[in-house]
N, C-alpha and C positions, 0 to 999 in steps of 0.2 A: 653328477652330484644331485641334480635337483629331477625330480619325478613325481609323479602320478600317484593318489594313492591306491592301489589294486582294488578290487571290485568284492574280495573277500575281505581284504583288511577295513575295509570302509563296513562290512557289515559289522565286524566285530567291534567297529569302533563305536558303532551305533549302537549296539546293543551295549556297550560299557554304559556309553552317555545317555542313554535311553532317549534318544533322540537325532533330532538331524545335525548336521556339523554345523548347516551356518544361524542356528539359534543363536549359539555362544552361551548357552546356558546348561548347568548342568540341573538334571533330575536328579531321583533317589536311586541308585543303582546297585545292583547285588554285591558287588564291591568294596561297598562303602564301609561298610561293619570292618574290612579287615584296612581299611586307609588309613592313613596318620597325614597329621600336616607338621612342616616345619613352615613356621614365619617368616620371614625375610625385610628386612627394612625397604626392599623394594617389592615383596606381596607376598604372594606364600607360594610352595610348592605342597601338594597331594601325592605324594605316596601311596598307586593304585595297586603298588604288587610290587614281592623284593622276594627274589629265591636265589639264594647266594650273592654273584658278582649281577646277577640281571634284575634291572629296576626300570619297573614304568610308571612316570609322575607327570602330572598336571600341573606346570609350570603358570601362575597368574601373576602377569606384572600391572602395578597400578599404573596410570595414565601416567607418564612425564618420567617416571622413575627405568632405572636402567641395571644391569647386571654387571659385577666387574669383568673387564676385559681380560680375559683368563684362559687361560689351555690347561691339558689335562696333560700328565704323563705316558698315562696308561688307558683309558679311560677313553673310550669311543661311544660315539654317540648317533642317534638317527632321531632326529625333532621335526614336528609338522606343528602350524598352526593351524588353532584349532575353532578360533574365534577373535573378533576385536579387530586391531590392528596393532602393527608392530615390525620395528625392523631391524635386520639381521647384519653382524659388521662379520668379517672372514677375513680375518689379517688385517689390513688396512681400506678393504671395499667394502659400501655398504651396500645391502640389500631391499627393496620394498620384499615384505615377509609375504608370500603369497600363500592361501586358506589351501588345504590338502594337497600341499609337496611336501614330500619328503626330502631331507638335507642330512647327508652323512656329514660329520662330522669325527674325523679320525685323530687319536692322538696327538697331542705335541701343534695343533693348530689354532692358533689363537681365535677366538671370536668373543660377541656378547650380543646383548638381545638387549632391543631398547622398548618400552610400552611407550604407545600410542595411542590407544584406546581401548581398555579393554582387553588387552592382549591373554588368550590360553593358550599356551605350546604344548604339546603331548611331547615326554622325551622318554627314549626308549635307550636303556646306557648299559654296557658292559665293561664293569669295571669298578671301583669304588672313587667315589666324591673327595676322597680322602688326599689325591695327589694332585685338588688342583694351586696351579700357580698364578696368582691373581698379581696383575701388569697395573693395572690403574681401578679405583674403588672410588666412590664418590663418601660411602660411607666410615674409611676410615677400619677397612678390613685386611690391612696388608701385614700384620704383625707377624713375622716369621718367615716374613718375604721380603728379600730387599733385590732389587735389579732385575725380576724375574725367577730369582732361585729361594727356593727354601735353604732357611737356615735353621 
């Protein structure tokens, strides 16, 4: 589950962020003109590229703030941090997030991401956002979920 990230993927990743990974900061990138952000009561995600079911986003969580504990249906996933600090829960274990591994993430498996500092995750997903099922929310997002199932 968890790896290295390849020697060509680290180039591409650099050249997205027009920079090194462990800045944690992003530059101006040829990318950017086609990004969008959505807001989040716990930071925002970047929207770096969406061609049908495949989407790759710059997940920012503020210091202290956390994601709902959630699984996806359908919806698989591959996230690396990417700066900051931050750590990753996978059913009921948590994780310290370590800077350039890659963590699949497949269907139907519970997790969530807490920030620590600063946290950027890159998440690279097939499948749409559409089907997930949020377990626990701090902010009061569970409306059309009760127990774990959509209703």
């Amino acid at each position: 589950m968890f790896s290295t990230l390849p020697k060509e993927a680290q180039q591409k990743l650099d050249d997205i962020r027009g920079g090194s990974i462990a800045t944690g900061h992003f530059r101006d990138r040829k990318v950017s003109r086609n990004s969008f952000y959505n807001f989040k009561p716990w930071g925002s995600e970047e929207v770096i590229y969406k061609a049908g079911d495949v989407q790759v986003k710059i997940i920012r969580i503020n210091d202290g703030e956390e994601l709902s504990l959630q699984f996806h249906k359908y919806k698989s996933e591959v996230i690396c941090l990417l700066g900051g600090d931050a750590k990753f829960v996978l059913s009921d274990i948590y994780f310290a997030f370590e800077p350039q591994k890659f963590i699949h993430i497949p269907p139907n498996v519970v997790h969530r991401f807490i920030g620590i500092r600063k946290a950027e995750i890159l998440e690279v997903s097939i499948g749409t956002d559409r089907d997930i099922v949020r377990l626990q929310d701090k902010y009061g997002r569970l409306k059309g979920v009760e127990n774990g199932k959509e209703n």
